[in-house]
Every structure is written in C-alpha cells, then in structure tokens.
FIZA-593648 format. One line per 10 residues: number of its first residue (from 1); their letters; for each residue x, y, z of N, C-alpha, C. Coordinates in steps of 0.02 Angstrom, whole numbers, plus 50000, padded with zeros to 5 digits. Layout:
# residues N
NUM	a	X/Y/Z/X/Y/Z/X/Y/Z | ...
This chain:
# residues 66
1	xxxxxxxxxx	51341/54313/49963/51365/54378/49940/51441/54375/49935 | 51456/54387/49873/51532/54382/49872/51586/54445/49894 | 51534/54494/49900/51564/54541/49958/51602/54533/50043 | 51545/54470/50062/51558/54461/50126/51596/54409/50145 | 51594/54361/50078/51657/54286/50068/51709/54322/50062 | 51714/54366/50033/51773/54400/50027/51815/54432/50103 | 51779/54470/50124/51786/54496/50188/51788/54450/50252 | 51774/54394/50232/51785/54346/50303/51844/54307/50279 | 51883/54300/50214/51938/54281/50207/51981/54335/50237 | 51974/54380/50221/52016/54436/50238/52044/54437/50313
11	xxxxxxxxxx	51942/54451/50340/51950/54432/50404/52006/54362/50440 | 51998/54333/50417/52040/54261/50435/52100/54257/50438 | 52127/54291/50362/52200/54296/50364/52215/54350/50414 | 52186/54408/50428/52217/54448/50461/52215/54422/50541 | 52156/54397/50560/52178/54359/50631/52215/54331/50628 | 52251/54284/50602/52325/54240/50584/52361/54287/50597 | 52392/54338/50587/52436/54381/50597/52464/54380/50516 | 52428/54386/50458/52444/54394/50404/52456/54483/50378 | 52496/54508/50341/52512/54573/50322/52467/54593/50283 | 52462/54664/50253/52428/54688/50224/52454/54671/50131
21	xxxxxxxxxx	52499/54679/50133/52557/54639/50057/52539/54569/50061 | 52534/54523/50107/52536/54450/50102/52447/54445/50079 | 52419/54472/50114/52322/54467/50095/52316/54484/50025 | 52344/54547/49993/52373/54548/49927/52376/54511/49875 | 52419/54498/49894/52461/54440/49862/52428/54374/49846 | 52375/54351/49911/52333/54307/49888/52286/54308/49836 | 52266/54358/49843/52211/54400/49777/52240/54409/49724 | 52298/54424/49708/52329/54422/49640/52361/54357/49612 | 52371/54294/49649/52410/54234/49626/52338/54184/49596 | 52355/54157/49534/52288/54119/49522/52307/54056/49559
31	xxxxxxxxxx	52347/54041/49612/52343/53977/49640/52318/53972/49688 | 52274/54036/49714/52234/54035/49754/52161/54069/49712 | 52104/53997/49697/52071/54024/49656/52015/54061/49683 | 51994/54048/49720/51943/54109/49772/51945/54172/49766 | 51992/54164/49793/52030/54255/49812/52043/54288/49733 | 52064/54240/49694/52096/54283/49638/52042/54271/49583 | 52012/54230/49583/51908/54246/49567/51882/54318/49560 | 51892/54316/49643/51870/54396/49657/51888/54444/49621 | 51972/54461/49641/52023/54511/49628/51996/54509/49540 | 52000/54448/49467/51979/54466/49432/51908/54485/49400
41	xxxxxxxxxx	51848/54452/49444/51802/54502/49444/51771/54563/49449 | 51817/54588/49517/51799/54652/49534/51849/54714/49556 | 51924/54671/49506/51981/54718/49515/52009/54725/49600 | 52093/54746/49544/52152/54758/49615/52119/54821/49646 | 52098/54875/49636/52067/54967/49665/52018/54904/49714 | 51957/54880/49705/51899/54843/49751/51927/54811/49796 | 51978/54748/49766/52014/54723/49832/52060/54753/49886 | 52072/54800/49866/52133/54862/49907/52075/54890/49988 | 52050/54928/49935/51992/54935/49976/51964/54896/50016 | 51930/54845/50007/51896/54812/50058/51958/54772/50121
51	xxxxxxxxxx	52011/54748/50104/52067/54726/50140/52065/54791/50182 | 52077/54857/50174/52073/54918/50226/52012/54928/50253 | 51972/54914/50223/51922/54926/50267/51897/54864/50326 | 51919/54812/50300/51936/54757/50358/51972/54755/50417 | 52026/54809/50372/52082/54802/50431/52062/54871/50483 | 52024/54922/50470/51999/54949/50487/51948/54930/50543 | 51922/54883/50536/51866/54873/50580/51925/54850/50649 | 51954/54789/50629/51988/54778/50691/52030/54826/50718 | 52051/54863/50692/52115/54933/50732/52074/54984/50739 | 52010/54981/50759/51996/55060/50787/51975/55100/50739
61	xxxxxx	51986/55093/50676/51961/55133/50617/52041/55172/50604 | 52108/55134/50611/52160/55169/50595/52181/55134/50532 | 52226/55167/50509/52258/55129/50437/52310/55092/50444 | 52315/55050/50398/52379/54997/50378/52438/55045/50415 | 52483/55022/50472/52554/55059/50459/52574/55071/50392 | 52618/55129/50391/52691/55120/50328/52752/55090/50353
C-alpha cells in the first residue's frame, strides 16, 4: 500500500529528528525518487496531510509548531 510506504518514510525521517520543511522537501526534489513518486502521484495537498498526520500520531495528536 503506498499509503503506508509512504507513512513509514515519514515515520523514519521524523524519528531522525527531521523537520516538518525538510520531510517536504524530500517529496518535492526528484532526487529522491520514492518520495517524489508519491508527491507526483497523489499531489503536494495529500503529502501535507499525511506528514501531519504522522506527526500527529507521535505528539499526542498536537500540530507542527509555528
């Protein structure tokens, strides 16, 4: 399911201590072709989303700081 490949990258980078801009960023560069697979299959709005809702699971259900 490329829902959940997706979400365990996410997952991954964010245990690294990766940002919410840097996880981003992977999804939009085609030199990472996985991630940016996704991002052009199922759009930047889908990937936004699921990155928060990842980050969500680990913080309690709070949001990205500003």
């Amino acid at each position: 399911d490329e829902e959940e490949m997706a979400a365990c990258v996410v997952d991954e980078y964010l245990r690294m201590g990766f940002g919410r801009a840097e996880i981003l960023r992977m999804f939009a560069d085609p030199f990472y072709r996985l991630t940016h697979g996704v991002q052009a299959r199922r759009g930047e709005a889908w990937v936004r989303d699921l990155v928060d809702r990842v980050f969500r699971r680990w913080n309690g259900g709070t949001v990205w700081p500003t």
